[in-house]
N, C-alpha and C positions, 0 to 999 in steps of 0.2 A: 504493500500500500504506500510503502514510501519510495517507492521508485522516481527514475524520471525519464517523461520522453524526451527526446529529440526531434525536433522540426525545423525546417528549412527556413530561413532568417526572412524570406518574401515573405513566409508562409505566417510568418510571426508578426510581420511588419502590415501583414493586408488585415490580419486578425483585431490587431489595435486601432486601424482605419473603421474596420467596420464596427468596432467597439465606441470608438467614437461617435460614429453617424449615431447609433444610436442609442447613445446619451445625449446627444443636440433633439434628435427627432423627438424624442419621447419625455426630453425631461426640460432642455434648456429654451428650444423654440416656444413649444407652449406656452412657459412661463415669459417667456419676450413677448410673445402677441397679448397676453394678457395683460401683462404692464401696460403694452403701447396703446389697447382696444382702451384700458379704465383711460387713461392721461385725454385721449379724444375723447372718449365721454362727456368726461369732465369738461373740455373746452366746447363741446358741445352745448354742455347746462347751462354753461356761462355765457356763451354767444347769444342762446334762445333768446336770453331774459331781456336782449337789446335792441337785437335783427327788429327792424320794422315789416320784411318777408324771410319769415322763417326758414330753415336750411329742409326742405323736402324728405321725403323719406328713402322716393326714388335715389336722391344722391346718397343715400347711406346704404345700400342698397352694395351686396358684393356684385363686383365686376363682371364673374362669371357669369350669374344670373343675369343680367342685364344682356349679357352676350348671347347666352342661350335664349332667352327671349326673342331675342331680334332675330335670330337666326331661324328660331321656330315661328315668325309670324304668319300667320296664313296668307297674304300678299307674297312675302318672298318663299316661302314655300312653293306657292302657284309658279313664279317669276324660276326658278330651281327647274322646275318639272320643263317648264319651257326652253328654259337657257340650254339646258340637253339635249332637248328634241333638235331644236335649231342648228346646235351646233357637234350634234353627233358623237356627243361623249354619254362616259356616265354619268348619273345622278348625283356620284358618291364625288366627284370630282366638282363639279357645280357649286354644291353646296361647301366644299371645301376651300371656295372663291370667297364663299360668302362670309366660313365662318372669319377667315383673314380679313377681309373687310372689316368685318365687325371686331375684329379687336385693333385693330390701326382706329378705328373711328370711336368706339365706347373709351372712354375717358374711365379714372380709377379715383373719385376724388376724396382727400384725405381733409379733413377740417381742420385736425392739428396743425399740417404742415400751409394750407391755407390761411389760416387765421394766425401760428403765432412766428412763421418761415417769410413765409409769403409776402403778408401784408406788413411785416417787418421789412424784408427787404425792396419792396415797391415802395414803402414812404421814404426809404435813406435814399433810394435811388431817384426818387424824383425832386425830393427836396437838398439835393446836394446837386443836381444840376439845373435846378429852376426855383424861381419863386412861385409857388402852386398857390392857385389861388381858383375859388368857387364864385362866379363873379355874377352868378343866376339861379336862383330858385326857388320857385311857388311852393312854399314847404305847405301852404292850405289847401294846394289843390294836388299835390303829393298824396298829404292827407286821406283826401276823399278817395285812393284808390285800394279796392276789395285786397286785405289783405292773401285772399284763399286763389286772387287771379292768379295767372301766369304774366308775370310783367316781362318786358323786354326792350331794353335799354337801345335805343338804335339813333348811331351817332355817323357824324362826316368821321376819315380816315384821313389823316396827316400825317403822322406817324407811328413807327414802331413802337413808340412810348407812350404811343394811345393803349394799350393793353396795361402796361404798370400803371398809367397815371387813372386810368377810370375807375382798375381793379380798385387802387390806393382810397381814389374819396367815395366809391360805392362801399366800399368792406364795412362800414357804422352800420349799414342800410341793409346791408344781402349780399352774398355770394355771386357769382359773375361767374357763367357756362359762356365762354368761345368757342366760334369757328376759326381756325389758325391753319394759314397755310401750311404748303410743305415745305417751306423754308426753316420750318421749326424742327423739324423728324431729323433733329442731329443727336446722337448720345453726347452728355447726360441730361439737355435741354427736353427733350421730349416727355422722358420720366417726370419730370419737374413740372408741366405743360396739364398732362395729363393727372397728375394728384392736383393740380390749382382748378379742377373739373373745366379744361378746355377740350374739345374732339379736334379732332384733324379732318382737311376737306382736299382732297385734288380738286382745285376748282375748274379744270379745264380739261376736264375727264369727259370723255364720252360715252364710257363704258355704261351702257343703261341698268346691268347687273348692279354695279359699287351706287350708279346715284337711285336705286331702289333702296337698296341698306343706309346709305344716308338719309335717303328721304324719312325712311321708318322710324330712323334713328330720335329725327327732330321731332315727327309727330308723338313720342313715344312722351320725349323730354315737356314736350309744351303741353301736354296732355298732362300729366304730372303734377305742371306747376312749377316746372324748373326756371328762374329768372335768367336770362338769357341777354348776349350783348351781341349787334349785329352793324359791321358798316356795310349801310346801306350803298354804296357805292362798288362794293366788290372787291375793291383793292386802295392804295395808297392814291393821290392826288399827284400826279403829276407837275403842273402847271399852278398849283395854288388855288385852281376853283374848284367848285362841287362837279363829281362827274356826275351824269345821266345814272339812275339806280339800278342794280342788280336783284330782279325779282326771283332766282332762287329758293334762299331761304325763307324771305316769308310765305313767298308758295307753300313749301312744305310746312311752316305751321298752321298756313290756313285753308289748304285745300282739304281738308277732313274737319273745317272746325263747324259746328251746329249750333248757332247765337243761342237757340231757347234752351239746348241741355247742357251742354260742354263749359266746363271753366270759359271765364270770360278770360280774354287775351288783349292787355293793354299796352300799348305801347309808348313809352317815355324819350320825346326828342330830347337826344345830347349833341351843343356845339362843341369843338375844340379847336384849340388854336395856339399857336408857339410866337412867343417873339423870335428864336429860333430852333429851326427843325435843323437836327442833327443831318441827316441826309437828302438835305435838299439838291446838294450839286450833283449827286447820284441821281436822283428821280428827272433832274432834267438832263439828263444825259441818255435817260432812258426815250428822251422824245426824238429823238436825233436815229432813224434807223438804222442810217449808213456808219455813222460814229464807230471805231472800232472798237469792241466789246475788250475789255477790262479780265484777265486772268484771275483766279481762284486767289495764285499767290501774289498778283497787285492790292486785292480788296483785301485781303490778311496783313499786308505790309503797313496799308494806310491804316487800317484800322488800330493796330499795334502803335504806328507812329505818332497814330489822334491822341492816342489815351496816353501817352508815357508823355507826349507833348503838355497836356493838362498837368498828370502827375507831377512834372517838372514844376508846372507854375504853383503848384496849388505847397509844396513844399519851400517854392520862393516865397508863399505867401504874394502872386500877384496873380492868383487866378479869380477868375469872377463868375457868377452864374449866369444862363444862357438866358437872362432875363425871367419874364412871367408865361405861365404854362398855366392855363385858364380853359373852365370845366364852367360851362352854363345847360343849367336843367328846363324844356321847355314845357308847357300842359301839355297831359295826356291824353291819349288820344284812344277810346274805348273800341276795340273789333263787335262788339255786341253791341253798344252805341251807334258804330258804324254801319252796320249792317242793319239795322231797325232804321235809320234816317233815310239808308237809300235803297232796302226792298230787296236788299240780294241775301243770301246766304251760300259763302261759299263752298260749305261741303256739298251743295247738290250740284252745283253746277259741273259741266266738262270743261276742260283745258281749254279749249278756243275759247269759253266763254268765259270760263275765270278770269285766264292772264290779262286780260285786260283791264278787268275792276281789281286788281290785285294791281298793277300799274298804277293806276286814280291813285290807290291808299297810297305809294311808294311816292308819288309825285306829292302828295299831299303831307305824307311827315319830311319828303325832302325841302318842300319850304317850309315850315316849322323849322327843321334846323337851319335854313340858312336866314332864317333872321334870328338866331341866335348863336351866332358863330361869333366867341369872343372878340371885340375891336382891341387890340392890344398895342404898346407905345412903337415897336419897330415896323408892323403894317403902315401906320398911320405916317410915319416917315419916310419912308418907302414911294408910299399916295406922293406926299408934299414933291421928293425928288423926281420923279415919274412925270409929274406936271408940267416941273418946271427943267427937265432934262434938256431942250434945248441952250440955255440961259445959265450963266455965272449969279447966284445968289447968297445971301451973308448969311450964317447960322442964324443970326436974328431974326430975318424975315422968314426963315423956314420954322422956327420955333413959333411966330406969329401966324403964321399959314395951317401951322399941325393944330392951335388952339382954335383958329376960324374950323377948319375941318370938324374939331372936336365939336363944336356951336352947331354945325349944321348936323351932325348925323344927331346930334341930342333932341335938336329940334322935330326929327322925322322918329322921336322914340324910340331911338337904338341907348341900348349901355356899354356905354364906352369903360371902358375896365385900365383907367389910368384917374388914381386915386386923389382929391383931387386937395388934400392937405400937403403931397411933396410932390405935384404934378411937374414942378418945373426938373427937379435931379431924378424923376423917372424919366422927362424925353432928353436930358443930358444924357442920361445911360443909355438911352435907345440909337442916338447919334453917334456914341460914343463906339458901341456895336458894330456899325456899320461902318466907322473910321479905322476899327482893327482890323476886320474884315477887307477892307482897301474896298469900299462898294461906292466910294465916292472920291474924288479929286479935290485937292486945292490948291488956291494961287493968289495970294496977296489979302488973305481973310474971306477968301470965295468960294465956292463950295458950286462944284455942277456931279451929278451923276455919272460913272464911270461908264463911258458907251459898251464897255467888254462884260459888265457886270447887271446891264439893261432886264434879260432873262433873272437871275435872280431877286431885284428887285421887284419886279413881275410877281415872279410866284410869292411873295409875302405881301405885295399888294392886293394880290388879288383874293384875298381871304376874305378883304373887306370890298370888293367890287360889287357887291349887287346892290350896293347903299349910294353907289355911284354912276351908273349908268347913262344918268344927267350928264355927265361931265364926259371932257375928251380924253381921258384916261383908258383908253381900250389896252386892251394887252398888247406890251409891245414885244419888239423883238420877235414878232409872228409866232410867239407860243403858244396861242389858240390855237393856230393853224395847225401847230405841230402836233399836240395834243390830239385835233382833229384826228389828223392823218392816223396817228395809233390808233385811236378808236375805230377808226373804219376799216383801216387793217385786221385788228379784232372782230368788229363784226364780220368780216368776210371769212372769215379766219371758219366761225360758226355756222353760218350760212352754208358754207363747204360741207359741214360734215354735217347738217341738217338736211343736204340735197341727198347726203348719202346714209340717212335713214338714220343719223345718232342726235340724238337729242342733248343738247347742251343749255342747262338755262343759266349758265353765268356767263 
């Protein structure tokens, strides 16, 4: 009994591995997911007692379930059965598309790492490069929206910072479900993405399989009650003005919705606006077809170059913020309201006849936000040099030009979001912006707009162009045109593959 064996040193060394695993499996994971399930709880309990729309139960809801859900809906089930038929495979591989779709797109959202990760690092990152500021909103007529709706936050898109800075001053109020392009689907960004409950969208997918599973996806979410954030535009701003809207998404939350039984679906216009947009000289570059397109490892260079260039200053002690980064809430606008005033209800109707009354509403919250698109101190500077680009004029008269300015949109009931106790050292700063930037020349205390810098000007003008239209401020530098062109590029782009039987609605 008291012998010993001998056994071969793998044999020993595989023996303590699997001894291992399974004292993690059985004894120490357990007890981790236990910790980590009570600690969200917890910040669950304490969030409830605040949120003005409560955190759903759909989002708490494991991922798998959610997946297996969408994968067994009877729509894409039908949509399976066909997709085989048509294309002569089997069933078990179809659905195999599907279930991949639905885990690229179902989100895993985590509240802990939302509420105390998340919304931690969107306030230091927005307020260490802007002054954030809330420059709009109806909190009575906030108020009066049904706690038990599906709200849906639907804003212009300027930048990439519109995802931190909206999450940031929504997080008091509710959670924030994104659609996020594939520009996101990089490790360890995605994981991140996906626990802050954002899905991922191909949005220029044809594949009518993947935008069935998306489609189900949203109806699944907005049905729920999931609060939801949508730029109505489809993508980033180019040129500084609002594009024409992308009726996609809200198709999919309204094409099954039924005003007299279904959750009401409200939707809440949000402006935004940068004195400045980090990637503005990119996005007009994007207008330019022929322009030669930019390396993986150029855009990593500068990027690297941008931030350590900061980093430098901000250790000199002479770095400064990118100005005010401004968040205006507009009245809401009821889909049950809406549909009782004008006789339709969209779950009956078909697609020829939806997309059209799903258009109205889209064109309808897109002016909403554009008379609520923050007026901020470097636009308005922008205007003044824009005006007067032909012509040598003194800071003085341009500072006198930006307050006429301020007079007049005041007068047509715009809020101008340049405060008006240290209005004069906020359009110093906004001037001064522009001087580091080199967007403007001088010669002998005179000051004329820099003809190579025309286009960017533009685009920070034109945030606030539809308050101007009166005036001979058209966009210069032929950036509408340019704009133009991309758009119709894209539409043709669609049209193509709509002649050839794929439907694309973004």
């Amino acid at each position: 009994m008291g012998g010993h064996i001998a056994i071969p040193v793998w044999l020993f060394v595989l023996l303590i591995i699997v001894t291992c695993i399974a004292v993690l499996d059985r004894v120490l994971i357990p007890s981790t997911r236990w910790f980590i399930r009570r600690k969200i709880n917890r910040v669950i309990d304490e969030i409830g007692t605040r949120l003005d729309i409560e955190i759903r139960p759909f989002q708490l809801t494991k991922r798998q379930v959610l997946i297996d859900r969408l994968v067994y809906d009877p729509k894409i089930i039908e949509a399976i059965q066909l997709h085989a038929l048509e294309r002569n495979i089997p069933r078990e591989i179809a659905q195999a598309k599907v279930v991949a779709y639905a885990k690229e797109i179902v989100p895993s959202f985590n509240a802990y790492l939302y509420f105390r990760i998340g919304y931690w690092i969107a306030k230091k990152v927005a307020r260490l490069l802007y002054r954030v500021r809330v420059g709009l909103v109806d909190n009575e007529n906030l108020s009066q929206v049904n706690p038990n709706s599906t709200v849906v936050f639907v804003m212009n898109h300027r930048s990439n910072m519109d995802y931190i800075l909206v999450a940031f001053l929504a997080a008091e109020r509710t959670t924030l479900s994104y659609a996020v392009g594939e520009w996101a689907r990089i490790w360890p960004l995605h994981m991140l993405i996906k626990y802050m409950g954002a899905f991922f969208v191909r949005r220029n997918s044809g594949n009518r399989l993947y935008r069935l599973v998306l489609e189900r996806y949203i109806h699944m979410a907005t049905k729920e009650g999931v609060c939801q954030a949508v730029f109505i535009e489809g993508g980033l701003s180019r040129d500084g003005c609002l594009r024409p809207p992308k009726l996609g998404l809200l198709d999919y939350m309204l094409r099954g919705f039924q005003p007299d039984n279904d959750r009401d679906v409200v939707f809440i216009p949000v402006g935004i606006n940068y004195d400045r947009t980090i990637e503005d000289r990119s996005l007009l570059r994007e207008l330019d077809p022929e322009i030669e397109k930019r390396s993986g490892w150029f855009v990593f260079r500068t990027t690297v170059g941008f931030i350590l260039h900061n980093l430098s200053l901000m250790i000199q002690n002479k770095w400064h913020r990118f100005g005010f980064a401004c968040v205006n809430f507009g009245p809401h606008i009821s889909a049950r309201k809406y549909c009782m005033e004008n006789g339709i209800n969209f779950g009956s109707m078909s697609r020829e006849v939806r997309f059209p009354e799903v258009e109205k509403l889209s064109c309808k919250l897109l002016d909403s936000i554009k008379t609520i698109i923050p007026v901020l101190p470097v636009p308005l500077v922008a205007t003044v040099l824009l005006e007067n680009r032909s012509r040598w004029i003194s800071e003085f008269d341009i500072k006198a030009r930006i307050y006429n300015l301020m007079e007049e949109l005041k007068s047509k009931g715009v809020t101008v979001n340049v405060p008006d106790k240290n209005s004069e050292s906020v359009i110093d700063n906004a001037i001064n912006m522009l001087r580091i930037r080199k967007m403007f020349i001088e010669s002998d205390g005179l000051i004329r707009a820099d003809t190579g810098m025309i286009d960017v000007l533009s685009y920070y003008a034109n945030s606030i162009v539809q308050w101007r239209q009166d005036q001979d401020i058209t966009i210069a530098g032929d950036l509408k045109n340019k704009a133009g062109n991309v758009e119709s590029g894209r539409r043709a782009k669609i049209e193509s593959l709509r002649r050839n039987g794929i439907q694309n609605e973004y």
